[in-house]
LOPASE-290325 format. One record per residue (C-alpha): x, y, z; chain; residue number from 1; residue in one letter. Coordinates in steps of 0.05 Angstrom, whole numbers, plus 5000, padded with zeros to 4 digits. Each point is the difference from the previous one (the first is absolute). Layout:
<east:X | north:Y | up:Z | kette:A | nr:NUM | rest:a>
...
***
This chain:
<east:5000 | north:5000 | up:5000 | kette:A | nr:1 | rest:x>
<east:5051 | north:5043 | up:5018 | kette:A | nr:2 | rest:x>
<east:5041 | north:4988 | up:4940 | kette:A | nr:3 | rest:x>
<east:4939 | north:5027 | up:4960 | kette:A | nr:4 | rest:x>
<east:4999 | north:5055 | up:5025 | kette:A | nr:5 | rest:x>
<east:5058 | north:5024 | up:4989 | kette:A | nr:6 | rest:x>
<east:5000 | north:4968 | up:4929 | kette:A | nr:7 | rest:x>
<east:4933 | north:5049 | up:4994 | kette:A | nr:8 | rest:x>
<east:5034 | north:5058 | up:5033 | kette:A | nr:9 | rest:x>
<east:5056 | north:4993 | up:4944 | kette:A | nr:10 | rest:x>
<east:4945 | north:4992 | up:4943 | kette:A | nr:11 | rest:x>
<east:4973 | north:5059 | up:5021 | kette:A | nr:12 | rest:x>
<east:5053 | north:5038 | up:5003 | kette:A | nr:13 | rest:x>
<east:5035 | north:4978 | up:4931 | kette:A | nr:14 | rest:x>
<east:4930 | north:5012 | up:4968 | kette:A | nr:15 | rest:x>
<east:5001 | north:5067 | up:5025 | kette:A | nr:16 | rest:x>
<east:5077 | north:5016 | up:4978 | kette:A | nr:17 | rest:x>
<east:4984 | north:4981 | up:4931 | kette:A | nr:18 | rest:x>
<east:4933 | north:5048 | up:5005 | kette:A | nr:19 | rest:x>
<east:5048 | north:5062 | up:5028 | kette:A | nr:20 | rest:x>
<east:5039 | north:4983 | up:4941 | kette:A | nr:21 | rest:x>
<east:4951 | north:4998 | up:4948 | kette:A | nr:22 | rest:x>
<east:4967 | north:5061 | up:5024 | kette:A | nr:23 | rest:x>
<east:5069 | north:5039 | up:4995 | kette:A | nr:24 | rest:x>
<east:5004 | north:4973 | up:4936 | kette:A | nr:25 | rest:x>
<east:4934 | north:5028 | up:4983 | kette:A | nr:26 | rest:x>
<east:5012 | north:5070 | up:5032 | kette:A | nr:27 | rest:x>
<east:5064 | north:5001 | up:4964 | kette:A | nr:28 | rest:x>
<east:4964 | north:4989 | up:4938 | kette:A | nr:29 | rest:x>
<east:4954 | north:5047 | up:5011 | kette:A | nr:30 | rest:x>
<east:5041 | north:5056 | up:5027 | kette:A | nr:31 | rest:x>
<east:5026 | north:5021 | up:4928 | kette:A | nr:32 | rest:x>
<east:4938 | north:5012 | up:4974 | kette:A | nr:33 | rest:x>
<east:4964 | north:5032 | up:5053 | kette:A | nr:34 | rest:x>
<east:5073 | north:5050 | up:4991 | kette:A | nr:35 | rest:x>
<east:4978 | north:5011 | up:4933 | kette:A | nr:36 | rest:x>
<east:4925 | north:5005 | up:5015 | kette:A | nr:37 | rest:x>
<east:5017 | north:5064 | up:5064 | kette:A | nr:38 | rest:x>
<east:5043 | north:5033 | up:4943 | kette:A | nr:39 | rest:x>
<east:4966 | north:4995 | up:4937 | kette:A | nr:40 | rest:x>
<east:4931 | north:5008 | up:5020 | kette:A | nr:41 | rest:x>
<east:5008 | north:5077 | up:5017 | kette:A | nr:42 | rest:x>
<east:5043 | north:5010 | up:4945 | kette:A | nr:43 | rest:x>
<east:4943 | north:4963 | up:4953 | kette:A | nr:44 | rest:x>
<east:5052 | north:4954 | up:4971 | kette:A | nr:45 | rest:x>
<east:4978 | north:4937 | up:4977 | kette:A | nr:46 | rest:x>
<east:5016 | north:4940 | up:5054 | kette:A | nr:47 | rest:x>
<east:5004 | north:4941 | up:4946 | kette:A | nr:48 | rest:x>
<east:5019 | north:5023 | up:4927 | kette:A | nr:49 | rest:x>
<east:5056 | north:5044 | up:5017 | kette:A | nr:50 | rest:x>
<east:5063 | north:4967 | up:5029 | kette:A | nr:51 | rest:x>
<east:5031 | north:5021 | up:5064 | kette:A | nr:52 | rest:x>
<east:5041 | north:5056 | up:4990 | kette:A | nr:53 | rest:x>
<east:5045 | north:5054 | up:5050 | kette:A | nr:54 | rest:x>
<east:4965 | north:5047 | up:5020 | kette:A | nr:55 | rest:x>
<east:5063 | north:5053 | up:4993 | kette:A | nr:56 | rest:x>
<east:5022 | north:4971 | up:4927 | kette:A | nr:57 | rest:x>
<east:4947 | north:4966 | up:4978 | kette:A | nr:58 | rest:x>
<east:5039 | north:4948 | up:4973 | kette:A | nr:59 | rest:x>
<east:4964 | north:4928 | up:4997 | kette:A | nr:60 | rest:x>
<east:5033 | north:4951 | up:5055 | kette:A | nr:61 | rest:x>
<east:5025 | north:4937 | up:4985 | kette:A | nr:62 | rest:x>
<east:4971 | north:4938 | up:5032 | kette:A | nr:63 | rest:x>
<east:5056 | north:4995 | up:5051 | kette:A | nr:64 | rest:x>
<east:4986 | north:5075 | up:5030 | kette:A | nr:65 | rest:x>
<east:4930 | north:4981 | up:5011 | kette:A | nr:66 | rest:x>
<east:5012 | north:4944 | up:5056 | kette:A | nr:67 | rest:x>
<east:4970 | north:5031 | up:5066 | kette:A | nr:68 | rest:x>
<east:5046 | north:5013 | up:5056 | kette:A | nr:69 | rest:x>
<east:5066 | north:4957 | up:4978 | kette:A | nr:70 | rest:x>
<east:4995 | north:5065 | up:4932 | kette:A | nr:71 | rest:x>
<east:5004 | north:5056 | up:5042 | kette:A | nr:72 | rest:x>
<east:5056 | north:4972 | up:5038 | kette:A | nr:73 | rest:x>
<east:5029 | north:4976 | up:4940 | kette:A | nr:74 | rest:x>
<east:5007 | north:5072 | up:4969 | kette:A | nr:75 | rest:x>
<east:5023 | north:5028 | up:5063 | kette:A | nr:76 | rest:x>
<east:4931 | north:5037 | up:4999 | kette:A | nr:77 | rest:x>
<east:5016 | north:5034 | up:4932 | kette:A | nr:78 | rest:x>
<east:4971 | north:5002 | up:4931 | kette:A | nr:79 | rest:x>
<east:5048 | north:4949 | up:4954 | kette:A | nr:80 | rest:x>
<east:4991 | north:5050 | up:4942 | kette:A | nr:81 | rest:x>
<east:5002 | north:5075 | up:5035 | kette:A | nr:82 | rest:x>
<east:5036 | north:4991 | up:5069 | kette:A | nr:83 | rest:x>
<east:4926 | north:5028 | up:5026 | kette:A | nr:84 | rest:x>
<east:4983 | north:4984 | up:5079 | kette:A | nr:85 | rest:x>
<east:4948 | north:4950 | up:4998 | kette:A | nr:86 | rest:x>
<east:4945 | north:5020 | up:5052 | kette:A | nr:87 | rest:x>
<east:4999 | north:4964 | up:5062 | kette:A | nr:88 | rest:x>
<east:4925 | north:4995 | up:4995 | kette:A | nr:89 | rest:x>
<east:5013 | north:4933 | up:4944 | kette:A | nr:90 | rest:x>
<east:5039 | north:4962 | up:5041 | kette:A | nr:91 | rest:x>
<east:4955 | north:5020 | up:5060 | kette:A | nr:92 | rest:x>
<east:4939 | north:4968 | up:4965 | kette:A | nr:93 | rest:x>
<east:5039 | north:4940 | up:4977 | kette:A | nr:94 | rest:x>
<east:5007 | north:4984 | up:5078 | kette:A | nr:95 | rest:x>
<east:4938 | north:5027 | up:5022 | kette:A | nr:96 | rest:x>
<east:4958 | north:4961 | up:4959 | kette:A | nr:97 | rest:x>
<east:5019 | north:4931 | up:5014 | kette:A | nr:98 | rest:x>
<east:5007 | north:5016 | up:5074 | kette:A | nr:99 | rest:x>
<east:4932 | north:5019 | up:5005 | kette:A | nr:100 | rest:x>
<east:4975 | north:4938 | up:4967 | kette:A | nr:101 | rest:x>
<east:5047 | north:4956 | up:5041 | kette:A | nr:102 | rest:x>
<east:4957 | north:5039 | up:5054 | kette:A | nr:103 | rest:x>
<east:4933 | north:4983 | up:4974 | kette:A | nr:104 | rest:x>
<east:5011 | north:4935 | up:5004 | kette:A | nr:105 | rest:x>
<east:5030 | north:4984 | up:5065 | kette:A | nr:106 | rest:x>
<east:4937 | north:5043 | up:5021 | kette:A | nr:107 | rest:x>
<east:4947 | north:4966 | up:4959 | kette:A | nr:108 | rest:x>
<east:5024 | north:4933 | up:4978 | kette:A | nr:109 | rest:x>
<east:4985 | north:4964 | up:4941 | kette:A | nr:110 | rest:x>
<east:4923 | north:5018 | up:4975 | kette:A | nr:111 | rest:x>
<east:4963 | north:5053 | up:4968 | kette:A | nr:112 | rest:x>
<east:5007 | north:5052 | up:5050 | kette:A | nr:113 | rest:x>
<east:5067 | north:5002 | up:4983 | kette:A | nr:114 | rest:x>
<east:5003 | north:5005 | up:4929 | kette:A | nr:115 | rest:x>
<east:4938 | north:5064 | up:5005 | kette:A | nr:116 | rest:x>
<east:5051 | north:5032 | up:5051 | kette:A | nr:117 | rest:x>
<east:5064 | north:4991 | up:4950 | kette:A | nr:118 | rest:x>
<east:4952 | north:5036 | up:4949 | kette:A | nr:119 | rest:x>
<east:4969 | north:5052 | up:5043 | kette:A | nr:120 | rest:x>
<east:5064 | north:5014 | up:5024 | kette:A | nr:121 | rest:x>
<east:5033 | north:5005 | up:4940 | kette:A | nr:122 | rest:x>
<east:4959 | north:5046 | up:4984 | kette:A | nr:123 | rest:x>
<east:5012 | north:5051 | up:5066 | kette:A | nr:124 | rest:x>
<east:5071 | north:4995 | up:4990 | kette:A | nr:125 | rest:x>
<east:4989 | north:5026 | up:4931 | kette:A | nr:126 | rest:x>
<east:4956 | north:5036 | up:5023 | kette:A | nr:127 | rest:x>
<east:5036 | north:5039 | up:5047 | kette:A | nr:128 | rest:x>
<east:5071 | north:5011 | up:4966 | kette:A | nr:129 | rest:x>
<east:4974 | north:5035 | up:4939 | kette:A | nr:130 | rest:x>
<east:4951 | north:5050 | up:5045 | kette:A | nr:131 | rest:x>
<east:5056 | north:5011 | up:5044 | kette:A | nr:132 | rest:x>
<east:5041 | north:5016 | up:4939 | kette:A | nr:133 | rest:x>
<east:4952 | north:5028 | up:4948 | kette:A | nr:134 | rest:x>
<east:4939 | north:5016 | up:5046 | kette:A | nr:135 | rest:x>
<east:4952 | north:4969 | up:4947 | kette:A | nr:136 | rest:x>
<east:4958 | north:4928 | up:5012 | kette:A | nr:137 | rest:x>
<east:5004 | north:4959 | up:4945 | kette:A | nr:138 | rest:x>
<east:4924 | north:4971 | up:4986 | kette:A | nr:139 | rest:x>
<east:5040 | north:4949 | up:4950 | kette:A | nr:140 | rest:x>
<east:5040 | north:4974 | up:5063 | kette:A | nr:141 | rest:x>
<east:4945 | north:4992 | up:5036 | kette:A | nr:142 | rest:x>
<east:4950 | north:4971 | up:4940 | kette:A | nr:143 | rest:x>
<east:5055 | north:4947 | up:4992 | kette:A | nr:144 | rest:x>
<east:5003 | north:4969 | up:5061 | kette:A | nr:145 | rest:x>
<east:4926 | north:4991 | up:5028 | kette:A | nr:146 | rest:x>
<east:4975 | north:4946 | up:4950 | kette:A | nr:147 | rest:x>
<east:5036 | north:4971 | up:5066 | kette:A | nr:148 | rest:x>
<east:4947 | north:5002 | up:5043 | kette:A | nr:149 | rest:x>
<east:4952 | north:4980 | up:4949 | kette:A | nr:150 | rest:x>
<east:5043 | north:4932 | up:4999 | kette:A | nr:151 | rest:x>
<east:4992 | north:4995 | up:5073 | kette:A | nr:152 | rest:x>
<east:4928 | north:5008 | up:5000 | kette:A | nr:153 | rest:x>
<east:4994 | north:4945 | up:4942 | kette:A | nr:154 | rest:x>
<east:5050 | north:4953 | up:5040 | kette:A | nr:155 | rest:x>
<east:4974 | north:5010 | up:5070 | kette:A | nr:156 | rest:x>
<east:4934 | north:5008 | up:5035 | kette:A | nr:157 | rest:x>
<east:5009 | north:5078 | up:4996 | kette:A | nr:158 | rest:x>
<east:4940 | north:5040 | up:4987 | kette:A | nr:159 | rest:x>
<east:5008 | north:5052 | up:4936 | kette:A | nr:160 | rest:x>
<east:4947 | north:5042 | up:5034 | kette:A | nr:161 | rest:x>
<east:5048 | north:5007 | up:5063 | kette:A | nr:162 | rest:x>
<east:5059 | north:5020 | up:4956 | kette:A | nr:163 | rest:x>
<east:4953 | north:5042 | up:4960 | kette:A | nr:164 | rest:x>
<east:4971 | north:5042 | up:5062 | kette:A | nr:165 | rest:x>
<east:5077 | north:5016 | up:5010 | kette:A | nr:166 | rest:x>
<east:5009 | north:5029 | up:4945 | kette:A | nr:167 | rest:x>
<east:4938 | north:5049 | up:5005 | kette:A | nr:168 | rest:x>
<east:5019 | north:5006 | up:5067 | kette:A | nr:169 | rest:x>
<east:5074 | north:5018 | up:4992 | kette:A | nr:170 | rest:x>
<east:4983 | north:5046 | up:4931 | kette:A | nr:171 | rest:x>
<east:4941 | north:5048 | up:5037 | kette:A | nr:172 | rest:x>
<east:5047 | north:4997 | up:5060 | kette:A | nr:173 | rest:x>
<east:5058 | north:5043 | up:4964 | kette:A | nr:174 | rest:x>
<east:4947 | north:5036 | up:4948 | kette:A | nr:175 | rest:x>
<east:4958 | north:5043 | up:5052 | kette:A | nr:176 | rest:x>
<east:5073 | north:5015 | up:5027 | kette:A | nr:177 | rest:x>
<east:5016 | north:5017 | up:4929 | kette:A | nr:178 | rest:x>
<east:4936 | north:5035 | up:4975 | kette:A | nr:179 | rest:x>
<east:4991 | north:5038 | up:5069 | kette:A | nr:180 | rest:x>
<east:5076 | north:5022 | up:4994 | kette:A | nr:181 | rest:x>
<east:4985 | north:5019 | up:4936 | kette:A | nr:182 | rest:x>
<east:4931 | north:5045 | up:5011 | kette:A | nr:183 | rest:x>
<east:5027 | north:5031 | up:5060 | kette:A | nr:184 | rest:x>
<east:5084 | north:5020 | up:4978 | kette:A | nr:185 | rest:x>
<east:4989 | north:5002 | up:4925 | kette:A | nr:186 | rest:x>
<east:5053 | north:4949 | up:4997 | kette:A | nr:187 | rest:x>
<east:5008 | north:4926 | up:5010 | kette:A | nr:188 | rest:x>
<east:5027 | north:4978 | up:5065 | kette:A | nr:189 | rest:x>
<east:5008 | north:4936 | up:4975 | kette:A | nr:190 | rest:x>
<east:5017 | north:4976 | up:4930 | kette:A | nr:191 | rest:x>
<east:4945 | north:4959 | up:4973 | kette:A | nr:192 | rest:x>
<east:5055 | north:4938 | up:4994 | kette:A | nr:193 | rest:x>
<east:4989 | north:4995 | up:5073 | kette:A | nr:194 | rest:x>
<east:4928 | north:4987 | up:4996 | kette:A | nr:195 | rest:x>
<east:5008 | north:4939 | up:4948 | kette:A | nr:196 | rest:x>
<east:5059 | north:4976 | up:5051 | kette:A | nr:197 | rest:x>
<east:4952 | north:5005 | up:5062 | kette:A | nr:198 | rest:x>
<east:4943 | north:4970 | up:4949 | kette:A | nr:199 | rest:x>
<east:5053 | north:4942 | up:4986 | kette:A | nr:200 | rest:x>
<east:5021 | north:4995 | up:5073 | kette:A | nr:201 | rest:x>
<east:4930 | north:4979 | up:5017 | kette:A | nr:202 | rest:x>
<east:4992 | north:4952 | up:4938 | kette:A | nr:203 | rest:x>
<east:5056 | north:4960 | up:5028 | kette:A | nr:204 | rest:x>
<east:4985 | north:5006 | up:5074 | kette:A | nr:205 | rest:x>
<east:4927 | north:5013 | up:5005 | kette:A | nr:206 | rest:x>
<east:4959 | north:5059 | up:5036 | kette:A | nr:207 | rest:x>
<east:5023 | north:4986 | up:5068 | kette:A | nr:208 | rest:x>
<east:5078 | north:5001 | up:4978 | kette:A | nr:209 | rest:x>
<east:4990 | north:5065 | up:4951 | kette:A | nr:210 | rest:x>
<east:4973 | north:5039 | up:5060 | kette:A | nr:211 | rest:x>
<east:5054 | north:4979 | up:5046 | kette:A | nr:212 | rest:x>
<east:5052 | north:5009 | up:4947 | kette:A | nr:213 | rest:x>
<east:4977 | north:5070 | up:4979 | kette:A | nr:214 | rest:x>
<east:4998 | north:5020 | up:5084 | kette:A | nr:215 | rest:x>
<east:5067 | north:4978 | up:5011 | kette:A | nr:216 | rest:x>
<east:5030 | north:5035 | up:4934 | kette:A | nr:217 | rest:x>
<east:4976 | north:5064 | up:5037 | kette:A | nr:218 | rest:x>
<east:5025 | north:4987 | up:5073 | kette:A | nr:219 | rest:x>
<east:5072 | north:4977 | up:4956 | kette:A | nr:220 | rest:x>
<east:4998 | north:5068 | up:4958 | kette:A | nr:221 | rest:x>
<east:4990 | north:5037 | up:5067 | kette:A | nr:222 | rest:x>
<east:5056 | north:4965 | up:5031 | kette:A | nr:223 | rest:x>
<east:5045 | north:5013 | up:4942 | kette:A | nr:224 | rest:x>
<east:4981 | north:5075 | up:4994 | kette:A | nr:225 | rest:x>
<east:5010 | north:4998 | up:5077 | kette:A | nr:226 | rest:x>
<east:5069 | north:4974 | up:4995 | kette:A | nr:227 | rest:x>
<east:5024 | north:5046 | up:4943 | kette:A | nr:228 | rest:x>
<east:4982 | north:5062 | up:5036 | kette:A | nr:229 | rest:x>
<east:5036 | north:4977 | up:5067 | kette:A | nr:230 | rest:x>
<east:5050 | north:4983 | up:4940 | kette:A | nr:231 | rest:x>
<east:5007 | north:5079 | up:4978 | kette:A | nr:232 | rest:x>
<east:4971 | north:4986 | up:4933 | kette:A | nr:233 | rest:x>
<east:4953 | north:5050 | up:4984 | kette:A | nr:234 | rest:x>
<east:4924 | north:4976 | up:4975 | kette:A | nr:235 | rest:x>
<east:4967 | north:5060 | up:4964 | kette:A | nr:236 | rest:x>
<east:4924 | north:4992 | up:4992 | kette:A | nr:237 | rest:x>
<east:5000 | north:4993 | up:4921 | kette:A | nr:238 | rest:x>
<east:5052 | north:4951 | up:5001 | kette:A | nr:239 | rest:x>
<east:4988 | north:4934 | up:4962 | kette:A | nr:240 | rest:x>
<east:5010 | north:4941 | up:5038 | kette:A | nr:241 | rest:x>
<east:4995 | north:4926 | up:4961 | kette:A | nr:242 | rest:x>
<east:4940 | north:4973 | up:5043 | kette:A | nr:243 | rest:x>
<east:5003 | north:4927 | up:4966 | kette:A | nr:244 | rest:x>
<east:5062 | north:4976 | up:5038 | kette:A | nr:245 | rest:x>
<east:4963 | north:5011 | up:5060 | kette:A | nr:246 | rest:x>
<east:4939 | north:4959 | up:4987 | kette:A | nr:247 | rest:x>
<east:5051 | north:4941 | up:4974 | kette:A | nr:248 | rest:x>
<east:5041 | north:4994 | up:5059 | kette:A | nr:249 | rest:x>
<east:4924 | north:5006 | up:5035 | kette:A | nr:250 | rest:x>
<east:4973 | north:4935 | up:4959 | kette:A | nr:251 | rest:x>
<east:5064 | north:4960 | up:5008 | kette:A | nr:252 | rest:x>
<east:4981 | north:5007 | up:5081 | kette:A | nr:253 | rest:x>
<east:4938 | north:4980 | up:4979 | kette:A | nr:254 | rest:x>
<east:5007 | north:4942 | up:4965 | kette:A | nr:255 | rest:x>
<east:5040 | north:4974 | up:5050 | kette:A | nr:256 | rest:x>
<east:4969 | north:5022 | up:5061 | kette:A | nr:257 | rest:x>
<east:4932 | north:5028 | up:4985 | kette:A | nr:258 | rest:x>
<east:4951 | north:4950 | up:5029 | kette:A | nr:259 | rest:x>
<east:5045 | north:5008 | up:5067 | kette:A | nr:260 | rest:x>
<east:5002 | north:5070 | up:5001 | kette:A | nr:261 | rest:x>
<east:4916 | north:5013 | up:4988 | kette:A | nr:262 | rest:x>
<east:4990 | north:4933 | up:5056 | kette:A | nr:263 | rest:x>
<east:5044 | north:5046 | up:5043 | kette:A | nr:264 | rest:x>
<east:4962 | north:5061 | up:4989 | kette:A | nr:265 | rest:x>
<east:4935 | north:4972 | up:5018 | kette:A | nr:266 | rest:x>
<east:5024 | north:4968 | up:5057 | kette:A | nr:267 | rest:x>
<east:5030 | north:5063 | up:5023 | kette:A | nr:268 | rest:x>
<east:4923 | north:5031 | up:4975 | kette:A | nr:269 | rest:x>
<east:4961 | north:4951 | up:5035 | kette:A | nr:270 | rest:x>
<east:5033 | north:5003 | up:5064 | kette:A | nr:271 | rest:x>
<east:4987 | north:5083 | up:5011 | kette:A | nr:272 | rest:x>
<east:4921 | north:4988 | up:4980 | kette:A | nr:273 | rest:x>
***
């Protein structure tokens, strides 16, 4: 008996090695193109007929320039062709990526719920880099990803009318923000990207998730604002401030933690009634 067990304790922990190392694999993979998709989408340049190219030069790079990580320290962190610094923000990605879905895993295991989560993730971490960059939500990025959650719905015993009611949810949520920013400033307080993203949010996560997702991007915003000003850095009222980033990192903690979090709350609720 005993002898099983620790034959079962070593199955278990092979199976899960070779999992780590597919999923590395996988985020490695992956990382390239979601490099090209944060740079080209803002520039409008298309992600599968035109080669990869330097940015600086734009001279076309050969197959061996275009392996993630192992490149960049290959070329010393230079262009092969024009000497040009390579941004850090590549080879960040190329780590980021498959650390994250290493991550996913160890959280989720093998199922369904991990392979939504790789997608909706994906998609935040897209997401996120080219509004912190570019301050602009790509609708294609996030278009492109949630035929997910219609696979989950298909696969599992998840109701489309629960994902749908998310989506309304998360949408109105951000567009009385936006409209009533708009009627009363004569100016948008919040790009119009971040109501698809919070609309999105809530088609992956459901109502319950958008709303605790779009709260917590606002307690993190104050807490960043908060921090700058203790910081020095001055915040001038008609300064423009990439919102997006904000609700990602708020429906990663939701993902993960959401269902704890709102249990939490009510018990917290409950026990002052």
């Amino acid at each position: 008996m005993i002898l099983n067990h620790f034959e079962g304790e070593r199955f278990e922990i092979l199976t899960d090695l070779i999992y780590i190392l597919l999923f590395l694999t996988l985020g490695l993979t992956l990382s390239s193109l979601f490099g090209i998709i944060i740079h080209r989408i803002p520039n409008s340049v298309a992600i599968v007929k035109v080669a990869n190219f330097c940015p600086n030069c734009k001279v076309n790079l050969k197959k061996i320039n275009m392996i993630p990580v192992v490149s960049y320290l290959r070329l010393g962190g230079k262009c092969n062709n024009c000497k040009e610094k390579i941004s850090l923000k590549y080879p960040a990605i190329e780590i980021l990526i498959p650390v994250i879905f290493v991550f996913l895993y160890l959280f989720y295991g093998i199922g369904l719920d991990l392979f939504l989560n790789l997608a909706f993730w994906s998609m935040l971490f897209i997401t996120f880099l080219i509004d912190l960059e570019h301050m602009v939500v790509s609708d294609a990025v996030l278009i492109a990803f949630s035929p997910a959650v219609i696979v989950y719905i298909v696969s599992t015993e998840a109701t489309f009318t629960a994902h749908l009611i998310g989506f309304l949810v998360g949408f109105a949520f951000f567009l009385v923000i936006y409209l009533l920013t708009k009627f009363i400033y004569k100016q948008e307080g919040f790009g119009f990207g971040d109501v698809m993203l919070s609309g999105t949010v809530g088609w992956f996560l459901g109502f319950e998730n958008v709303i605790l997702t779009n709260i917590l991007s606002f307690l993190i915003a104050f807490i960043v604002i908060v921090f700058l000003k203790i910081l020095g850095k001055s915040m001038k009222r008609d300064m423009e401030i990439p919102f997006a980033p904000f609700i990602c990192i708020s429906a990663a903690i939701a993902s993960l933690f959401g269902e704890e979090i709102i249990s939490l709350y009510w018990g917290i609720s409950s026990s002052w009634i």
